[in-house]
C-alpha positions in Angstrom: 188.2 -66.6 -38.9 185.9 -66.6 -35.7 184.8 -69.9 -35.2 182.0 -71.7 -33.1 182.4 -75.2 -32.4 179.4 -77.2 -30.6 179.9 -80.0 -28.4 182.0 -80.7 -25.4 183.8 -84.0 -26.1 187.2 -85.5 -27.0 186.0 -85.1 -31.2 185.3 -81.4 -30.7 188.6 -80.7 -28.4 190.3 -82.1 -31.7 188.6 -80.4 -34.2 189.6 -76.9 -32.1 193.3 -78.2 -32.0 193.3 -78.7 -35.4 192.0 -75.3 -36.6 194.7 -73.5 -34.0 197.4 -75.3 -35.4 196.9 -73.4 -38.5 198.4 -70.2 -39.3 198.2 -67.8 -42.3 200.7 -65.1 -42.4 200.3 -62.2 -40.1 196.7 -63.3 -39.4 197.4 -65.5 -36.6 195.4 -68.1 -34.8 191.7 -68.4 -35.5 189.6 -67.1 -32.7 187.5 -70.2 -31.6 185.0 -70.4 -29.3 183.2 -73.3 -27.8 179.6 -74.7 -26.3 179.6 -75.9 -23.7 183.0 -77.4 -23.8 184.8 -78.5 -21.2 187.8 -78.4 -18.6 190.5 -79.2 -21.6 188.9 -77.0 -24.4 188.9 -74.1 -22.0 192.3 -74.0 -22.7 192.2 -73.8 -26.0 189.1 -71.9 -26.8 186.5 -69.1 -25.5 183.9 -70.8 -23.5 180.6 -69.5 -24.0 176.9 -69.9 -22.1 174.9 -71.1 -25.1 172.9 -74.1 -25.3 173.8 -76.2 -28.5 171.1 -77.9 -29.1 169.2 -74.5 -29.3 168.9 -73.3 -32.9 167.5 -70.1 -31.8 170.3 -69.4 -29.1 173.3 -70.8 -31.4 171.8 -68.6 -34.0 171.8 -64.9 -32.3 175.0 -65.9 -30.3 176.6 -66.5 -34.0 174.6 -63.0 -35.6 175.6 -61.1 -32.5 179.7 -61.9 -32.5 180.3 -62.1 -35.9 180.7 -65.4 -36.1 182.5 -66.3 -39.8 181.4 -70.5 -39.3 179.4 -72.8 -36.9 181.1 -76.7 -36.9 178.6 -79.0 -35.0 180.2 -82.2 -33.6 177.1 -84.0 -31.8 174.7 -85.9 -33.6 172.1 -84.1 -30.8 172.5 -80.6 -32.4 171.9 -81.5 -35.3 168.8 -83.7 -34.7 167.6 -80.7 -33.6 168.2 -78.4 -36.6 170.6 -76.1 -35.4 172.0 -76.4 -38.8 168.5 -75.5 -41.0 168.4 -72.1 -38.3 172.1 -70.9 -39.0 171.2 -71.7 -43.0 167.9 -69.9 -43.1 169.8 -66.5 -41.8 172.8 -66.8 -44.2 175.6 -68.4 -41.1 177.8 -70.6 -42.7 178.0 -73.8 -41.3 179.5 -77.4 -41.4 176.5 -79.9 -40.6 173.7 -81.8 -42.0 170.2 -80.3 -41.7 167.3 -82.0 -39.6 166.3 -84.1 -42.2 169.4 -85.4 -43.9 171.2 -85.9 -40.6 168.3 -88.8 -40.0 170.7 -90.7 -42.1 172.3 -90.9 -38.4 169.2 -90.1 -36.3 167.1 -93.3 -38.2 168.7 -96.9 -39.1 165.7 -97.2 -41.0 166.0 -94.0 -42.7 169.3 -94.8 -43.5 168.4 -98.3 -45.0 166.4 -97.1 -47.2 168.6 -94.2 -48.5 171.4 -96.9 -49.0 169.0 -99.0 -50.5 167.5 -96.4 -52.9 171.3 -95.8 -54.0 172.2 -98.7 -54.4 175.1 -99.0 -51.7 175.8 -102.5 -50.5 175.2 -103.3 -46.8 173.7 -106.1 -45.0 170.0 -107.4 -44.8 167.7 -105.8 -41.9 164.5 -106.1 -40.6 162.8 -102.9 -38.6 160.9 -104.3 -35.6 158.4 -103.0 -33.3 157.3 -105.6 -31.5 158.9 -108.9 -29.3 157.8 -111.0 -31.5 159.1 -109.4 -34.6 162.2 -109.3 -33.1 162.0 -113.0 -32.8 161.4 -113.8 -36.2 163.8 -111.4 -37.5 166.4 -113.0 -35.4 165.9 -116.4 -36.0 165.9 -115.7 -39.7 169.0 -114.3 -39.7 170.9 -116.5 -36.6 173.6 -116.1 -34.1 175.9 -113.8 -33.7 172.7 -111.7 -33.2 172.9 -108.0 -34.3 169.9 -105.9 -32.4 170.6 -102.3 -33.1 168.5 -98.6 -32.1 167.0 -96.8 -34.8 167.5 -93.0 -32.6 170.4 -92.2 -31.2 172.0 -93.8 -28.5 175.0 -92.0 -28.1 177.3 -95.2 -29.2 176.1 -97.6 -27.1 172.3 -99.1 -29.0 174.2 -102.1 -31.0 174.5 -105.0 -29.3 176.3 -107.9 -31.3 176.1 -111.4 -29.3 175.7 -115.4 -29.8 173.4 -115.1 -26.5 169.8 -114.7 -28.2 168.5 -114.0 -24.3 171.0 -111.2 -24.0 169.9 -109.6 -27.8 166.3 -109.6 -26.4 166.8 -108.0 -23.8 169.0 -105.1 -25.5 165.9 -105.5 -27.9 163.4 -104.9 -25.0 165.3 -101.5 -23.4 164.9 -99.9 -26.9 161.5 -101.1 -28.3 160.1 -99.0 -24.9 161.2 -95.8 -27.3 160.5 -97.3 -30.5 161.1 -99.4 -33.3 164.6 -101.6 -33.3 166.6 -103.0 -36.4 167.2 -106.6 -36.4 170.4 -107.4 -38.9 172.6 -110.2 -39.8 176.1 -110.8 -38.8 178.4 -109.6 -41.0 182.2 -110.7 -40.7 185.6 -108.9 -41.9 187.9 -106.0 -40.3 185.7 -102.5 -40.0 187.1 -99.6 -41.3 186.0 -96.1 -41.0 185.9 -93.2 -43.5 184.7 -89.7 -43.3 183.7 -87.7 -46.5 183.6 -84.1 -46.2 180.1 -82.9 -48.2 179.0 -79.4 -49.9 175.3 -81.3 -51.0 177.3 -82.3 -53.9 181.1 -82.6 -54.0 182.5 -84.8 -51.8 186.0 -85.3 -50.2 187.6 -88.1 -48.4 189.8 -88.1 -45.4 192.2 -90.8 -44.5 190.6 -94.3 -43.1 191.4 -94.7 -39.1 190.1 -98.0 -37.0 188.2 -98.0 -33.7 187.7 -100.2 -31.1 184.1 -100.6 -29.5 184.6 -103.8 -27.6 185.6 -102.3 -23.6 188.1 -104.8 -22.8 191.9 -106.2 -24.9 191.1 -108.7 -27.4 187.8 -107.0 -28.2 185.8 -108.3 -25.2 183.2 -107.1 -22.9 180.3 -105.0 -23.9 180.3 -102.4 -26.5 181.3 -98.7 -25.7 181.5 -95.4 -27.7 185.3 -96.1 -28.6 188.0 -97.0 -26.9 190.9 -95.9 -29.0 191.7 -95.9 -32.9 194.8 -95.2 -34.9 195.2 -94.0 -38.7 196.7 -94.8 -41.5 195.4 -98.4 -42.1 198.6 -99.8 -43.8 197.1 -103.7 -44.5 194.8 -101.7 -46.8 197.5 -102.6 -49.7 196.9 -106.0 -49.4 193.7 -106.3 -50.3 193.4 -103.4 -52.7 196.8 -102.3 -53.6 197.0 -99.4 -51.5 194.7 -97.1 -48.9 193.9 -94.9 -51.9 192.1 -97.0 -54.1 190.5 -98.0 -51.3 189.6 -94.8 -50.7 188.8 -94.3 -54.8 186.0 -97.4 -54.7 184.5 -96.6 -51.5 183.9 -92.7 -52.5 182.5 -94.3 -56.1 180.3 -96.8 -54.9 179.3 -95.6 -51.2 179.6 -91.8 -51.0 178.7 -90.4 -54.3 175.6 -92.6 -54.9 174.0 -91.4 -51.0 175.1 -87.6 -51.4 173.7 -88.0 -54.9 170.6 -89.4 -53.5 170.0 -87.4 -50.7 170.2 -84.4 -52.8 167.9 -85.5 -55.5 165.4 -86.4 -52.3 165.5 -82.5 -51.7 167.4 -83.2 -48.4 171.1 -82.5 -49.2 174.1 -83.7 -47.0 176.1 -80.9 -46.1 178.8 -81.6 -43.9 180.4 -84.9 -42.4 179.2 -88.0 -43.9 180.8 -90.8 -41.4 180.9 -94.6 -42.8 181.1 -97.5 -40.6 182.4 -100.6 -43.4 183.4 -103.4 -42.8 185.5 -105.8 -45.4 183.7 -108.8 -46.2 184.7 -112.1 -48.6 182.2 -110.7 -50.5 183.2 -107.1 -50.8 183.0 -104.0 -48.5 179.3 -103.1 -47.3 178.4 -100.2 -44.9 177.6 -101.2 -41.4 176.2 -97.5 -40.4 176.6 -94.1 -41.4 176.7 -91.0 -38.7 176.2 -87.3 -39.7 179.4 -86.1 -38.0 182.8 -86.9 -37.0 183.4 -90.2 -35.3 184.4 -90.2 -31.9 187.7 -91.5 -31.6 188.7 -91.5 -34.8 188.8 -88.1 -35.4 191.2 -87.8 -32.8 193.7 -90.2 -34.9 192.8 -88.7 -38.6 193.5 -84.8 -38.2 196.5 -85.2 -36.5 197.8 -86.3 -39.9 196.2 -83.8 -41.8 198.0 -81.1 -43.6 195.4 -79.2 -45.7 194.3 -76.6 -43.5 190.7 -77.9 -41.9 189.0 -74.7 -42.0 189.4 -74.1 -45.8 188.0 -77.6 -46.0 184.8 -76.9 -43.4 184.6 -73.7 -44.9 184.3 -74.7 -48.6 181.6 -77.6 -47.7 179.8 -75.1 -45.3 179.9 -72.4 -49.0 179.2 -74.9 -51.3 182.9 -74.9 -53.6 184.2 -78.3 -52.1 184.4 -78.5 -56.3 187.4 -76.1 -55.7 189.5 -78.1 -53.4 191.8 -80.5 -53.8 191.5 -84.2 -52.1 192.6 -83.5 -48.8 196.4 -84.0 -47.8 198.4 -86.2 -45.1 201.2 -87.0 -43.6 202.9 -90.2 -43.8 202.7 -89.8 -39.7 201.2 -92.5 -37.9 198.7 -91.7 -34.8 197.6 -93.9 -32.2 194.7 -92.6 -29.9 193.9 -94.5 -26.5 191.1 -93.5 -24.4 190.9 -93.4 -20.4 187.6 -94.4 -19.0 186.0 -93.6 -15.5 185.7 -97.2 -13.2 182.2 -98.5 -14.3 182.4 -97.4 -18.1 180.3 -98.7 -19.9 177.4 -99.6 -17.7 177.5 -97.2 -14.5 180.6 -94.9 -15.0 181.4 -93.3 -11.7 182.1 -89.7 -12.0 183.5 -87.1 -9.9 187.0 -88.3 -9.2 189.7 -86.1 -9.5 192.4 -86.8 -12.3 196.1 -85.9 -11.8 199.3 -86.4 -13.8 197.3 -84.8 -17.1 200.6 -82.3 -17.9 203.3 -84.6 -17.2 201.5 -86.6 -20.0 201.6 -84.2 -22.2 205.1 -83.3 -22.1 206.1 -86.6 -24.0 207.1 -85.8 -27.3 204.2 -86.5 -30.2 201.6 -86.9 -27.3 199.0 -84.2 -26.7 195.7 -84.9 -24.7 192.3 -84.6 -25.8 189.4 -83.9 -23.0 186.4 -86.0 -23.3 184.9 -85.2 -19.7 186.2 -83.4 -17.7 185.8 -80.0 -15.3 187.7 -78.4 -13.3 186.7 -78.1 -9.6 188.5 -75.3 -7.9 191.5 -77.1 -7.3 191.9 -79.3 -10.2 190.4 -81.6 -13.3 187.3 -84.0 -12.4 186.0 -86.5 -14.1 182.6 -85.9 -15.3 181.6 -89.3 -17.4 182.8 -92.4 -18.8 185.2 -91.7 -21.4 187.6 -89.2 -19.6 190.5 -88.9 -21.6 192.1 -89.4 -25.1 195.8 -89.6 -25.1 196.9 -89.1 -28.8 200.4 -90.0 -29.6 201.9 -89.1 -33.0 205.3 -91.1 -34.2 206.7 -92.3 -37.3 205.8 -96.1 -36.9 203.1 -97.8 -34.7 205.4 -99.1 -32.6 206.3 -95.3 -31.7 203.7 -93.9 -31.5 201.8 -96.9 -29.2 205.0 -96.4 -26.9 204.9 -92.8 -26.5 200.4 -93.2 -25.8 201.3 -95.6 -23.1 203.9 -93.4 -21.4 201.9 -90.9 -21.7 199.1 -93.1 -19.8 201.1 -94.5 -17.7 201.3 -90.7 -16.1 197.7 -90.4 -15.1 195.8 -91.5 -12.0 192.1 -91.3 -12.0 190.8 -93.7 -9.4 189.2 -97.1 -10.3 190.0 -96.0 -14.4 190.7 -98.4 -17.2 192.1 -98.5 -21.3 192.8 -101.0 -23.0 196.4 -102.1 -23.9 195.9 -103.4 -26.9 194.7 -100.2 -29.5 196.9 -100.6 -32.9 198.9 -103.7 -31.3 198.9 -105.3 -34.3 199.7 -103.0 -36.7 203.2 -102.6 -38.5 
């Protein structure tokens, strides 16, 4: 197939690796192409001068190139209905339209859908004002949870015992609009992606992120700074990570695709959910409208059913035809490298060497999150930089072979954390 994948991150560099390891017979390799990519996916992919969040450019660049399927990995695109242009001229693609990817774009929105279905999830209050936010947080008490309802590309949740420090956060945000207010909820978080045709739905494996900057989640909250897959302590609570899997596509995915769809707004693509296990059962924290970012780069490693017959059937509406998804008993550890400053002021522009000689350990491959290449060499072009992904048969092989592999790169002032999947077994 001829392929266009949007976005220029670590989750989109994935995604393309994933769709060129497949092969089928003297067909070859996909042909993929990419917008606007960067230094890493250049190497894997045709770079091309389109602007993603431009339904009418993605659309003619698709038309004219005989493009077979659009994938959009950023919440951006789709926010600004690229998805509802390729649809209206016949270009299949994997993506929620304008309105159902509110469910990411709008905490509100997505409140309400959850609530409408049903789906458990913690209280919230929408606030527009300083004082509403007040209320709303003395009513619910410390640990304070103050989140955006737009995008904030990761980094609009703030979860703190400092009430000054939650009003502040509260502050930056209510400038641009109206804020959530929502209490504390306690357990291990888990995160699931469900593949959508509107209707159908199938569910990948479950992976674990990290938000917190620093080891022993510490510091402020970032985009991710590393995640691993599968989630073996699954089994203890519910006997294993599929039935796991079973009750959270029954009583979380179904009910909002199902809902969505009878709103005249259906989900058609990657429905992302944030849970987290409570005492009192799993509740949904937030859902996105794409794949997350790390995660991704930790689930598709393991995946054997050939992702573009998945995309491909949710983008053509026969998900119904597919089998659950398939995995390897593999474990994958991801571990990201972020610029000196990240997550506050991330200082860009340094150059980054070593980026081979850490991919030549076995299982490891490297995923670009932001980088260019500047005549004589890779740059650093934001915070997260880098996602080494490491591939073993245990944790404890596949976190050695990530740090090795880390251990091989110099970019100036950069940092990881050394804890990802430490303690996993």
């Amino acid at each position: 197939m001829r392929i266009l994948v949007l976005g220029s991150g670590a989750r989109e560099h994935a995604i393309i690796l994933s769709l060129l390891s497949e092969r089928s017979g003297d067909a070859g390799r996909h042909d993929v192409f990419a917008a606007p990519g960067n230094a890493g996916i250049a190497r894997d992919a045709t770079i091309v001068a389109v602007d993603p969040v431009d339904p009418g450019a993605v659309t003619t660049f698709a038309n004219e190139h005989a493009i077979d399927l659009v994938v959009i990995g950023p919440e951006a695109p789709l926010v600004a209905g690229v998805a509802d242009a390729l649809r209206d001229r016949g270009i299949p693609v994997f993506g929620p339209g304008r309105a159902a990817a509110a469910l990411e774009g709008s905490k509100a929105f997505a409140k309400r859908i959850m609530d409408t279905a049903g789906v458990p999830t913690g209280r919230a209050t929408r606030a527009q004002t300083e004082s509403e936010v007040e209320a709303a947080m003395d009513a619910y008490g410390a640990p304070y949870v103050v989140k955006a309802d737009g995008l904030a590309a990761g980094k609009g949740v703030i979860v703190t015992d400092d009430r000054a420090a939650a009003l502040v956060h509260a502050k930056t945000y209510l400038d641009t609009g109206a804020i959530l207010v929502e209490e504390f909820l306690a357990g291990p978080e888990v995160s699931l992606f469900f593949l959508s045709d509107g209707d159908t739905v199938r569910a990948l494996s479950p992976a674990q992120d990290f938000k917190r900057a620093l080891d022993g989640d510490a510091g402020p909250n970032t985009g991710g700074m590393g995640a691993y897959s599968p989630l073996p302590w699954l089994a203890d609570r519910y006997g294993s990570e599929e039935a796991f899997v079973a009750e959270v596509t029954r009583t979380v995915a179904e009910p909002v695709i199902r809902t969505l769809d009878a709103e005249g707004t259906p989900f058609i693509g990657l429905l992302y959910a944030g849970l987290i296990l409570t005492d009192d059962g799993i509740k949904v924290i937030e859902f996105n409208a794409r794949f997350g970012d790390p995660e991704t780069q930790v689930v598709l490693p393991r995946l054997r059913t050939p992702l573009s017959q998945l995309l491909m059937a949710a983008a053509s509406g026969t998900l119904e035809d597919q089998p659950q998804p398939d995995f390897s008993d593999d474990v994958a550890v991801t571990v990201v490298l972020a610029s000196e400053g990240y997550p506050e002021a991330p200082i860009t522009g340094r150059s980054i060497e070593g980026v081979d000689a850490a991919g030549d350990i076995p299982g490891v491959h490297i995923a670009h999150a932001a980088t260019a290449g500047d005549g004589a060499g890779l740059i650093a072009t934001g915070g997260r930089v880098l996602n080494v992904v490491a591939v073993g048969s245990t944790f404890a092989e596949a976190r050695e072979r990530a740090y090795e592999s880390l251990s091989r790169i110099h970019l100036d002032g950069s940092h990881h954390r050394t804890d990802i999947a430490a303690r996993v077994s």
